[in-house]
C-alpha positions as CSV (number, residue, x, y, z in Angstrom):
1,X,-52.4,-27.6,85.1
2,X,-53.4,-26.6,81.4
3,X,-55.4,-23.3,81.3
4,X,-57.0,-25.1,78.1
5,X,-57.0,-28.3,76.7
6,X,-58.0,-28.6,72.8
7,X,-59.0,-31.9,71.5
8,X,-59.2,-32.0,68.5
9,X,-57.3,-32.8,64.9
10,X,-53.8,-32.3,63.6
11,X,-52.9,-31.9,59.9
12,X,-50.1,-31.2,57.3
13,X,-51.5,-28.5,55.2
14,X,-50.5,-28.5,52.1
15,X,-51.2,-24.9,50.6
16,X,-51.0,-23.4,47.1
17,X,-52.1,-19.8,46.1
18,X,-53.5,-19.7,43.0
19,X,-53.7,-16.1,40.4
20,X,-57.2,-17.1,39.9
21,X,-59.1,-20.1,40.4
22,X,-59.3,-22.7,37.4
23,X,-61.9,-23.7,35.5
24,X,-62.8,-27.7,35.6
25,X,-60.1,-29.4,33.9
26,X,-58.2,-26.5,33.8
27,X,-54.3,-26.3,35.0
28,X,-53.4,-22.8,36.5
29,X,-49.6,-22.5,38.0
30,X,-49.7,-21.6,41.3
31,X,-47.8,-18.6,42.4
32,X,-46.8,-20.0,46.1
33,X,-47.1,-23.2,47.8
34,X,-46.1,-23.6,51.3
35,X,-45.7,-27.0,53.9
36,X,-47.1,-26.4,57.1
37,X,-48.8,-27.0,60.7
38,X,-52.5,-27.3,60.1
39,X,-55.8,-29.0,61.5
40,X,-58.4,-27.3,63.6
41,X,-57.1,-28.7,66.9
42,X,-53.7,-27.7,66.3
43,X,-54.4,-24.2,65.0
44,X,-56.6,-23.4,68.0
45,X,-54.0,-24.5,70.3
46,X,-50.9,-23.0,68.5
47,X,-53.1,-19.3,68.8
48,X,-54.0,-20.1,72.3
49,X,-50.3,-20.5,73.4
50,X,-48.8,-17.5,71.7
51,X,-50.8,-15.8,73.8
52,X,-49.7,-16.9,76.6
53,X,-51.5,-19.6,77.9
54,X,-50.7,-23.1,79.1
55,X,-52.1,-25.3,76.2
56,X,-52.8,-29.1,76.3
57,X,-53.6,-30.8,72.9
58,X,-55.1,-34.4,72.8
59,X,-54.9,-35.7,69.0
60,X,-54.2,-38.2,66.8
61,X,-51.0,-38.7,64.2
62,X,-49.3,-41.2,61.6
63,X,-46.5,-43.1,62.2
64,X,-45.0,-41.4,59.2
65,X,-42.8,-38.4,58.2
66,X,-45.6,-35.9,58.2
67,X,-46.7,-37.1,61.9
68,X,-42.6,-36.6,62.8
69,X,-43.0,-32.8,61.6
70,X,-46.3,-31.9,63.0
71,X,-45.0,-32.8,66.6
72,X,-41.9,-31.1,66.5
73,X,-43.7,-28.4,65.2
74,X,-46.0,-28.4,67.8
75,X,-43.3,-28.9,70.5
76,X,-41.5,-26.1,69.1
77,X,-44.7,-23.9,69.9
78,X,-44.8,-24.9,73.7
79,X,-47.3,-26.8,74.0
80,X,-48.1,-30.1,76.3
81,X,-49.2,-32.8,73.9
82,X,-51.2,-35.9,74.5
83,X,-50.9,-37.3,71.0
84,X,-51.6,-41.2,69.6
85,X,-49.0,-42.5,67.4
86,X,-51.0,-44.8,64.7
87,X,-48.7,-46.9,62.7
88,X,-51.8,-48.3,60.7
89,X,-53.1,-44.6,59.6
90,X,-51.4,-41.9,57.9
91,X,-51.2,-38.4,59.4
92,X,-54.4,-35.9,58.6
93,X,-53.4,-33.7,55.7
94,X,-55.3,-30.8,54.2
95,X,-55.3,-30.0,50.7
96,X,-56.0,-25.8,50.6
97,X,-56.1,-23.4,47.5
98,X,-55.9,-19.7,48.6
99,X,-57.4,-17.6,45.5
100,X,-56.2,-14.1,44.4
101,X,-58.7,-12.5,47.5
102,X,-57.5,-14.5,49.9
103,X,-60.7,-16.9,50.1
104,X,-60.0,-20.5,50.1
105,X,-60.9,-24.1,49.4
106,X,-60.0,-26.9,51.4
107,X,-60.2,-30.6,50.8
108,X,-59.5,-32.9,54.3
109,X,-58.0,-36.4,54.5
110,X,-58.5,-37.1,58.4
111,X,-56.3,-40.0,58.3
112,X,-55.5,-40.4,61.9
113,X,-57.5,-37.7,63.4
114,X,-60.7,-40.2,62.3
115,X,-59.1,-42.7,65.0
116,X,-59.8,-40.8,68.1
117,X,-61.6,-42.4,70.2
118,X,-63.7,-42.1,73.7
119,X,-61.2,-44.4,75.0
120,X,-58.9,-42.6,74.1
121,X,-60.2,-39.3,75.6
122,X,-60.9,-41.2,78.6
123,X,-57.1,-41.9,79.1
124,X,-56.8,-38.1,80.0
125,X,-59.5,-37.2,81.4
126,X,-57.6,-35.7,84.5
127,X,-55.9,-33.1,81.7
128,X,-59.3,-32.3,80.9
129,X,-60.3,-32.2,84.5
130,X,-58.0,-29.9,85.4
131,X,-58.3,-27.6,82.7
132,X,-60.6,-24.1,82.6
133,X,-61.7,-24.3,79.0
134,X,-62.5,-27.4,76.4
135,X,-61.9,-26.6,73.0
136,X,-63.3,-28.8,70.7
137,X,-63.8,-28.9,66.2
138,X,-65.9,-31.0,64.2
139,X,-62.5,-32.5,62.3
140,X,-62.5,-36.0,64.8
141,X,-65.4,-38.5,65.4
142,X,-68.4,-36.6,67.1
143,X,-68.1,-39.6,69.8
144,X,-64.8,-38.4,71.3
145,X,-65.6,-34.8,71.3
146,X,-69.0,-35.9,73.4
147,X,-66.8,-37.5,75.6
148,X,-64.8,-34.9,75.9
149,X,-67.2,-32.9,76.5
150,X,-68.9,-34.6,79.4
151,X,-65.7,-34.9,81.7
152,X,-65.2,-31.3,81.4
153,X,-69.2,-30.4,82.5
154,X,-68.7,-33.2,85.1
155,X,-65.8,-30.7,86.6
156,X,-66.7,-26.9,85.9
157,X,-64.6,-26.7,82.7
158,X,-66.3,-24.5,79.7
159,X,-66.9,-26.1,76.8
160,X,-66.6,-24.4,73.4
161,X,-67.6,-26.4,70.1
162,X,-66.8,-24.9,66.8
163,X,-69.1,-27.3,64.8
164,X,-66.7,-26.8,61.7
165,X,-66.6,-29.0,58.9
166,X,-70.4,-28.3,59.1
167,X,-71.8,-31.8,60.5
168,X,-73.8,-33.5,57.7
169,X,-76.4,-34.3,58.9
170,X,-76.5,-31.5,61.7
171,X,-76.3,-32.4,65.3
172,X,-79.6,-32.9,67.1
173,X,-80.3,-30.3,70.2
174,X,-79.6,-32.9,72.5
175,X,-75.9,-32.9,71.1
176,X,-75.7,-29.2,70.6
177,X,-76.9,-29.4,74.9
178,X,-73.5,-30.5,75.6
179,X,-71.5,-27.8,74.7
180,X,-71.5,-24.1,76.8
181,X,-70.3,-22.3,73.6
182,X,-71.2,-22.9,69.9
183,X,-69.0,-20.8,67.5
184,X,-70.8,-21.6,64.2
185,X,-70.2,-19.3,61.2
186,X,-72.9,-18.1,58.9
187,X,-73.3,-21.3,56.7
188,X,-73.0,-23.7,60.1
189,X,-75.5,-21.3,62.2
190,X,-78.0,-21.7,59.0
191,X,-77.7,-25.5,58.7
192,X,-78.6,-25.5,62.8
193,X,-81.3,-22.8,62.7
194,X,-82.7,-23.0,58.8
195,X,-81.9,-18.9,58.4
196,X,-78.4,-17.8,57.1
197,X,-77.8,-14.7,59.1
198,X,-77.2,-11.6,56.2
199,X,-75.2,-9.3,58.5
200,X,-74.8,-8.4,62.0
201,X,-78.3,-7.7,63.5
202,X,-79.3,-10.8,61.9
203,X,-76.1,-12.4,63.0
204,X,-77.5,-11.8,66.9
205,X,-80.7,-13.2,66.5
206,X,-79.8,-16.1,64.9
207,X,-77.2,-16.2,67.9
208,X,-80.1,-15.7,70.5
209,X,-82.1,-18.7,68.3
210,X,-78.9,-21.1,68.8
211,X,-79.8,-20.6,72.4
212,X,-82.9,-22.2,72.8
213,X,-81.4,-25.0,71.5
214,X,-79.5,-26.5,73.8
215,X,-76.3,-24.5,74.5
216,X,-75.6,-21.6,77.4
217,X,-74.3,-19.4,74.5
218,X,-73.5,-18.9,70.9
219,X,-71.3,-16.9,68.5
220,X,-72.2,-16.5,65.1
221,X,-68.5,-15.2,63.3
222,X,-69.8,-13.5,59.9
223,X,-66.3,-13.1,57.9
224,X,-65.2,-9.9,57.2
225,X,-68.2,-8.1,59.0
226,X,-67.3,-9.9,62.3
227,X,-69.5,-11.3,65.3
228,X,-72.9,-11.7,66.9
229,X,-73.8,-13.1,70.5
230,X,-75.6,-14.6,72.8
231,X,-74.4,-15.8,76.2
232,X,-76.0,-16.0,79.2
233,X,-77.9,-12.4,80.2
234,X,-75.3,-10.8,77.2
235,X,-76.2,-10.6,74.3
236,X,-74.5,-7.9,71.6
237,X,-72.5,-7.9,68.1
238,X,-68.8,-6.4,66.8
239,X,-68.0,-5.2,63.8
240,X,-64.7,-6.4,62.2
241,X,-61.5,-4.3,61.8
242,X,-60.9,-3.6,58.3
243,X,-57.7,-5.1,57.1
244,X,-55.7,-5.8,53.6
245,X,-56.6,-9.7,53.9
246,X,-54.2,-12.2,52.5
247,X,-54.9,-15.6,53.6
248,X,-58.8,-16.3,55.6
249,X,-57.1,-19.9,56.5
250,X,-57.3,-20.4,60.2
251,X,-59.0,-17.2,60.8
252,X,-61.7,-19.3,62.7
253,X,-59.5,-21.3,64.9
254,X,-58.1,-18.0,65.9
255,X,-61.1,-16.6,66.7
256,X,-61.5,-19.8,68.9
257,X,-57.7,-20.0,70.2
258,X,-58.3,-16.4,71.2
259,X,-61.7,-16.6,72.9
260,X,-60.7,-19.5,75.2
261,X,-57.2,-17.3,76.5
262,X,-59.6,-14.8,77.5
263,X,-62.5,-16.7,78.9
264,X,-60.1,-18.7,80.9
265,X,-58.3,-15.3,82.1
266,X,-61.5,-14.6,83.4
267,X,-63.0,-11.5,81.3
268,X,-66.2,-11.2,80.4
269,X,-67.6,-13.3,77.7
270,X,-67.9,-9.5,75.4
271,X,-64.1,-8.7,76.3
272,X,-63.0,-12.1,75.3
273,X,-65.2,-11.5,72.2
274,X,-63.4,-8.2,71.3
275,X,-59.9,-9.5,72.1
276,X,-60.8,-12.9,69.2
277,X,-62.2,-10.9,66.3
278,X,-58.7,-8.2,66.7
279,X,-56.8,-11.5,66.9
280,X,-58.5,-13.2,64.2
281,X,-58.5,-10.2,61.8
282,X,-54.6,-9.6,62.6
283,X,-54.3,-13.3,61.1
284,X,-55.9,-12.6,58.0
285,X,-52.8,-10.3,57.2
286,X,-50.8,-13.2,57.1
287,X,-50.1,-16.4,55.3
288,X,-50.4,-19.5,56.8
289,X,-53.4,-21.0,59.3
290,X,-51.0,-21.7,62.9
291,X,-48.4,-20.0,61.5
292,X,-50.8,-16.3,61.0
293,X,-51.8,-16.6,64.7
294,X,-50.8,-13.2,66.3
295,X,-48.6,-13.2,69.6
296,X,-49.7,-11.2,72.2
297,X,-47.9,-8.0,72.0
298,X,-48.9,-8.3,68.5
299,X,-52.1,-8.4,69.3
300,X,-51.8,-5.3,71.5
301,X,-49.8,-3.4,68.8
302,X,-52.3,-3.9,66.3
303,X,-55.7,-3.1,68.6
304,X,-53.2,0.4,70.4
305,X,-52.5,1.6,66.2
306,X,-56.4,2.0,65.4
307,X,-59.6,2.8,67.5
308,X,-61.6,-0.3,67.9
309,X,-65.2,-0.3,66.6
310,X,-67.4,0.6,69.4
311,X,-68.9,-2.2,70.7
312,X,-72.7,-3.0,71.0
313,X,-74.2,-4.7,74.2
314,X,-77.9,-4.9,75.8
């Protein structure tokens, strides 16, 4: 039995950091480029397991080199893996430029991860089944998530949607009704609700306004400043540790990765909430999007060296 099952993509990230970022039809000389594990699917599921859990991961690859190196990348981070091999599709790769702050730009190719179907989900539905949490990203068609989705309400399993890239157009509430926990950020949450939250009070009412659309709960992640919520009776906000960012990529899926550990663990939604913004903050120290996901006792070591900001619940 997998504690969590993530379906969702799996990319080759293909990442350059860039002294400053160029001008159109400029050339700027990057000062590091790196090779590596990447996709929203994979990065939630590679943070989940180095915590600990038992991790599942349904997906899609090529029939290629890159799709040869994502899975023994992602065998090498324990987890079980229910992926298709497509000979007719190339493996998803993302195309990311850190700038000199660590903020980034990314530009997708989904390649495989587009081929996911509900037949395909439907194939492991007993994974699912037997799972406690459903992690899902908006990085594979919308029709397998949904799918996805449904077995895991049809058995007790919480579902957690991070609807990121934003859906263009955005989902309809009786979409956003299918999922337990949305994990927009600021720019999703404002596509869903029409008001980009400006900071963390904002942040929970636009959480408590995701609500009464459709899902049992909702966490709005707000960068650098950290988290609002609303879930269930709970409602409440964190403010973010301040840390010498390097590299934002795969802070979200962190965030996510982290959330489900706890959730599934059994803690309080606001303890698994407190637990994901140390862990996703930790990951902004390092380079890399799976690779920057913190290991347990990492996590522990950084929340034991400073005093966590109080947290606010009503």
């Amino acid at each position: 039995m997998s504690d969590i099952v993530v379906v969702g993509s799996v990319n080759i990230d293909l990442t350059t950091h860039l002294p400053r970022w160029p001008q159109v039809g400029e050339t700027v000389t990057a000062t590091q480029t790196q090779v590596g594990l990447g996709g929203k699917g994979a990065n939630q599921a590679v943070a989940a397991a180095r915590l600990g859990a038992k991790v599942s991961l349904i997906g899609a690859v090529g029939a290629d080199g890159f799709g040869q190196q994502v899975t023994a990348l992602l065998a090498e981070a324990n987890l079980s893996l229910a992926l298709e091999t497509r000979a007719e599709d190339a493996t998803g790769m993302a195309f990311i430029d850190v700038g000199p702050d660590g903020d980034n730009i990314i530009r997708l190719a989904p390649g495989a991860n587009a081929a996911l179907t509900p037949e395909i989900i439907l194939r492991h539905a007993p994974l699912i089944a037997r799972s406690k949490v459903l992690l899902l990203q908006n990085e594979i068609p919308l029709a397998a998530s949904l799918q996805a989705a449904q077995i895991a309400r049809q058995h007790g399993v919480t579902v957690i949607m991070d609807p990121a890239p934003a859906p263009q157009p955005m989902w309809a509430a009786d979409t956003l009704a299918q999922f337990d926990i949305l994990t927009p950020n600021a720019h999703e949450a404002a596509l869903i609700t029409g008001h980009l939250p400006g900071g963390l009070p904002e942040g929970e009412m636009t959480a408590t306004a995701l609500t009464t659309l459709g899902p049992r709960g909702a966490i709005v992640t707000l960068g650098a400043q950290g988290v609002a919520w609303h879930i269930g009776e709970a409602q409440g906000r964190k403010a973010a540790p301040k840390v010498n960012a390097v590299d934002t990529v795969g802070a979200g899926d962190c965030f996510n990765g982290t959330l489900a550990v706890f959730l599934a663990e059994g803690a309080a939604p606001q303890q698994a909430i407190e637990m994901a913004v140390d862990a996703a903050a930790l990951a902004t120290t390092r380079q890399g999007a799976a690779a920057a996901a913190p290991t347990l006792s990492d996590l522990l070591a950084f929340r034991s060296e400073r005093a966590a900001p109080s947290l606010t619940t009503h």
